[in-house]
N, C-alpha and C positions, 0 to 999 in steps of 0.2 A: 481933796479928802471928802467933798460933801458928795459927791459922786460915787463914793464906792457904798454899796452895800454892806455895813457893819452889824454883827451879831449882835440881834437881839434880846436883854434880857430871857426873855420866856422862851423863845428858841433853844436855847441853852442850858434852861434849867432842866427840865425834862424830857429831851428827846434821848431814848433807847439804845443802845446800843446793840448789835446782834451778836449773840454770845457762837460765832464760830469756832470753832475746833481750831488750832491752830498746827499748821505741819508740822513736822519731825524737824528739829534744827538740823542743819548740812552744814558740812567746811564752805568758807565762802569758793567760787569757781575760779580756776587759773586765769590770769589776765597775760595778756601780753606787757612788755614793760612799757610803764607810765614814759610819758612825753615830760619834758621840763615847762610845758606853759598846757597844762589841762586845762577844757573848759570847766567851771566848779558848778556844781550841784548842790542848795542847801536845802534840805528835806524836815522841816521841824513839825512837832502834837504840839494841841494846847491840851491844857486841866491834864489829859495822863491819867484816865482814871480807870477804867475797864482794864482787870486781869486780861482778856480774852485778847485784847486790843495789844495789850504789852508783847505779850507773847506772838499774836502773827506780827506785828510791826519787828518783832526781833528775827523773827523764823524769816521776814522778807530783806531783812540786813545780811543775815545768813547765806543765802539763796545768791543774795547780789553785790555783797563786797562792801554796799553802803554801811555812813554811821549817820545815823540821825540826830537831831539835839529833840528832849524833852522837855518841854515848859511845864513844869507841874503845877496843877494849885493846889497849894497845902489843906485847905480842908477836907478831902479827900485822905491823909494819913490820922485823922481825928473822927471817932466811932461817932454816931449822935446822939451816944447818951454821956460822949465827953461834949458838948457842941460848947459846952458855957466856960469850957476853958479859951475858946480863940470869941476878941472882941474888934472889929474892924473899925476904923477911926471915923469918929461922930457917932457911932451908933452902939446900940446895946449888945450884951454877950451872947451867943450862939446864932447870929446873924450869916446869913450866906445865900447868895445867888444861885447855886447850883449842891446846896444840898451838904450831907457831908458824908461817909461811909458809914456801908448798915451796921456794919459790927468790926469787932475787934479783929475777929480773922482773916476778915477782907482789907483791911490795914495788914493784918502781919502778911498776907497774898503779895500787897503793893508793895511794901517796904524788899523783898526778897527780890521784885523783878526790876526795880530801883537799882538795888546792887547786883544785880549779874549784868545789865545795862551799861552801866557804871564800868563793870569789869571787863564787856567788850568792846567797850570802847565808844560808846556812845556818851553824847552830853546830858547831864540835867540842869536845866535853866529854872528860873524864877516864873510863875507865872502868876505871884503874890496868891493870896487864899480864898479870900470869899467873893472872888470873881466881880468887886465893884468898879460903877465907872469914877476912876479916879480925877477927873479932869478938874475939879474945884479943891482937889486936896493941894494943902502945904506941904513944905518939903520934912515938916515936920510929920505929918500925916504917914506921907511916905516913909521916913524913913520907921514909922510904927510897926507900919504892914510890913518892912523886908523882915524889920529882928521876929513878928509873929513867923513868918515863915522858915526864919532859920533856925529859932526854940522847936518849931513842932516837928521840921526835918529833923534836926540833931538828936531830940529824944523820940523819936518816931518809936524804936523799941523799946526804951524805959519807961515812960510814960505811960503808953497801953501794955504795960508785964507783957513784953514778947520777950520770949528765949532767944539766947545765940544772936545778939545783936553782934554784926561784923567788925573783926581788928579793923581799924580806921574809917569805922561809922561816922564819926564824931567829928573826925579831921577833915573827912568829906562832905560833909554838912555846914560847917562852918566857915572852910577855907575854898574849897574848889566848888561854889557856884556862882557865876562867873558873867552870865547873860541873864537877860529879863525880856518879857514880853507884856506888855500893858492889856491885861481886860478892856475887850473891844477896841484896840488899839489908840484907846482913848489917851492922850498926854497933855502936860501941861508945863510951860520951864521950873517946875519947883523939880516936877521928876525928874530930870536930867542934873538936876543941882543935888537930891538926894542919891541916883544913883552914882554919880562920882565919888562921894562922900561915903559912900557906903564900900567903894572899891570894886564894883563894877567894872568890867571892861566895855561890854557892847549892850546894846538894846535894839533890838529887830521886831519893834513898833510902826517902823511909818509908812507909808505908801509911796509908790513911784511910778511914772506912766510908766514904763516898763523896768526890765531889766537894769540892773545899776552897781556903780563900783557904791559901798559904803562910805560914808560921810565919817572919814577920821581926827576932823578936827574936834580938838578938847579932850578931855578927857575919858570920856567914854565913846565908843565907835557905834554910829547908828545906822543899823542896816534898814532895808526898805522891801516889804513885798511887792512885788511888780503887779503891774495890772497888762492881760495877755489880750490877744485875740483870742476870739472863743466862738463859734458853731459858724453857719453857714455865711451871715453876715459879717462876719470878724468883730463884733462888737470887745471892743477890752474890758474885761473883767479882773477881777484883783484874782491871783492865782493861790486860791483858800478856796476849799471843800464846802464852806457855809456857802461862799458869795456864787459858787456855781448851782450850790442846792436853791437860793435865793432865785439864782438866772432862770432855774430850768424849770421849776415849781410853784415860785411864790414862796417856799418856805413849808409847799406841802404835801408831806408824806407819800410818795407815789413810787410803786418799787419799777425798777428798770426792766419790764418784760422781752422791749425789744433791744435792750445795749444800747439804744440811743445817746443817755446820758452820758455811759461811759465811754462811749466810742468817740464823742465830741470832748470830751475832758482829756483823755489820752490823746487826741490830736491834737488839741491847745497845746498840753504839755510837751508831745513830739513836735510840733513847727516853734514852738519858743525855744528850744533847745537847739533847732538845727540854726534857726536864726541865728543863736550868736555864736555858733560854731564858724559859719560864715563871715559874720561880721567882727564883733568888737568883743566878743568872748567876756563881758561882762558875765558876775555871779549868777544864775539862775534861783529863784528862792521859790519853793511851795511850802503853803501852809496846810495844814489837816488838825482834825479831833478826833477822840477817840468817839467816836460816834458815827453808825451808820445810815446815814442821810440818803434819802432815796434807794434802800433797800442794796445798801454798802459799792454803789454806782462807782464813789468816787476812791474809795478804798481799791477797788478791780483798776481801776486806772492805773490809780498810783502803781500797784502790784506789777500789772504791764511793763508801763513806762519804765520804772526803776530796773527791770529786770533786763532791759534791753540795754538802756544807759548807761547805767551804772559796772557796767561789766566793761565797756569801751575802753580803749589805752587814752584815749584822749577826752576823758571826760573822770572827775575824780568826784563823787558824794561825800560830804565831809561833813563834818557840824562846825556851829560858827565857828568856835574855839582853834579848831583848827585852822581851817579856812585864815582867820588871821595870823597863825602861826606860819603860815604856806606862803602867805603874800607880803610884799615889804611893806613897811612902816605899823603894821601891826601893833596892837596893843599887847604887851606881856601879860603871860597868863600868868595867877598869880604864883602856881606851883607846877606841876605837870600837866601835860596835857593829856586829851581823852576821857575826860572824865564827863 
């Protein structure tokens, strides 16, 4: 773990996103029929917060058959002239690492592509709210921060007076979130003790030298992001957008004039893929934000790669939720799945 490159506070707080236009949604493409043992693809965002981001990440699920899972972090559906309603544990009210939304309408923006997400079939995971590291919190602590998160999902529309909050807003907020991802992938065993307690199924926090079946003993099932070969050296990097923007920059801001980035990123992710097509067909996992890092290098990859993979008979994109519902001994989901 002390090897991989973990997001930075400041990294995180401010880096931009670029407000691209997002395509025309499409029917997803014909596939040939699925195979009984696909290789899996699991595609997750952390925080979820850029409109612009929602919408091309949905327009590339469209495009390519995939469903991705969304780690949200709830301050993000909280205006910042509500900041002092969310208080994160040890610390005083309107605290947050990355900020909260500018306004009420850019909440009522997010909540709307939450639920059409939602409705095609895509997951929304946890990715608690004001983005701290929680590694010295109790399980008390934690279980602070999920019920914040699930108060400010659940009345996302009543709260900030948005109209037309959706039949089974409520039901969906409360019952069907299902996965967590820890801010900076930081854990500690209180977490794992709160998220069973809480009814959690999985947590796709930890790291693995590569590719790897998840860890289903106990109660909640813990996934791992692989760490890949990546550019000329094959150096393993953790296969997350930050830790290649880390590889390739330092961390800073340089847009991709010649495709370099992205053409090494997409090839990480096409030889870890074919890898275990070949081999042990273990889950493949990428992580991304909505943020584009290196002038949206690693967003072009993803785009690429998904569009080629994801269409395959023998390769299925799924979000976790699924993915455990696919494989035996799974953990049960608590109601339907897909969401």
């Amino acid at each position: 773990m002390h090897s991989v490159s973990l997001p930075s506070r400041a990294s995180l707080v401010a880096l931009a996103s670029l407000c691209l236009a997002a395509p025309a949604l499409a029917d997803p493409p014909r596939r040939a029929a699925k195979i009984a043992d696909p290789q899996y693809v699991l595609i997750s965002f952390d925080n979820s917060n850029g409109i612009a981001e929602w919408k091309r990440s949905r327009a590339l699920a469209a495009r390519s058959g995939a469903k991705f899972t969304y780690f949200l972090s709830c301050v993000f559906l909280i205006p910042k002239d509500r900041r002092s309603s969310y208080s994160a544990p040890g610390l005083g009210r309107g605290k947050s690492n990355i900020g909260f939304a500018p306004s009420k309408e850019n909440v009522s923006d997010r909540l709307r592509q939450i639920w059409i997400a939602h409705g095609e079939g895509h997951e929304i995971g946890s990715h608690a709210c004001g983005h701290f590291d929680g590694k010295s919190w109790s399980k008390a602590d934690w279980l602070k921060e999920f019920e914040s998160f699930r108060t400010v999902l659940r009345d996302g529309f009543r709260a900030n007076e948005i109209d037309d909050e959706p039949d089974g807003w409520r039901e969906f907020a409360t019952q069907q979130i299902r996965g967590f991802r820890a801010p900076y992938l930081s854990t500690n065993p209180a977490l794992f003790q709160a998220l069973a307690e809480d009814g959690f199924t999985f947590d796709a926090s930890s790291v693995s030298r590569g590719p790897a079946l998840p860890d289903r003993k106990g109660a909640v099932t813990r996934f791992a992001l692989p760490l890949i070969p990546e550019g000329p050296k094959e150096r393993r990097v953790l296969a997350m957008d930050y830790n290649l923007f880390v590889r390739h920059t330092d961390a800073q801001e340089r847009d991709d004039h010649d495709g370099a980035f992205e053409q090494r990123t997409y090839r990480a992710f096409h030889n870890a893929l074919e890898t275990q097509l070949k081999t042990d067909r273990q889950p493949l996992e990428l992580g991304f934000h909505f943020t584009m890092m290196n002038g949206g290098a690693y967003w072009r990859a993803l785009e690429r790669f998904a569009a080629e993979a994801c269409v395959r008979p023998d390769v299925a994109c799924v979000t976790y939720s699924d993915y455990l519902a696919r494989t035996s001994g799974g953990n049960p989901p608590r109601d339907k799945l897909g969401g």
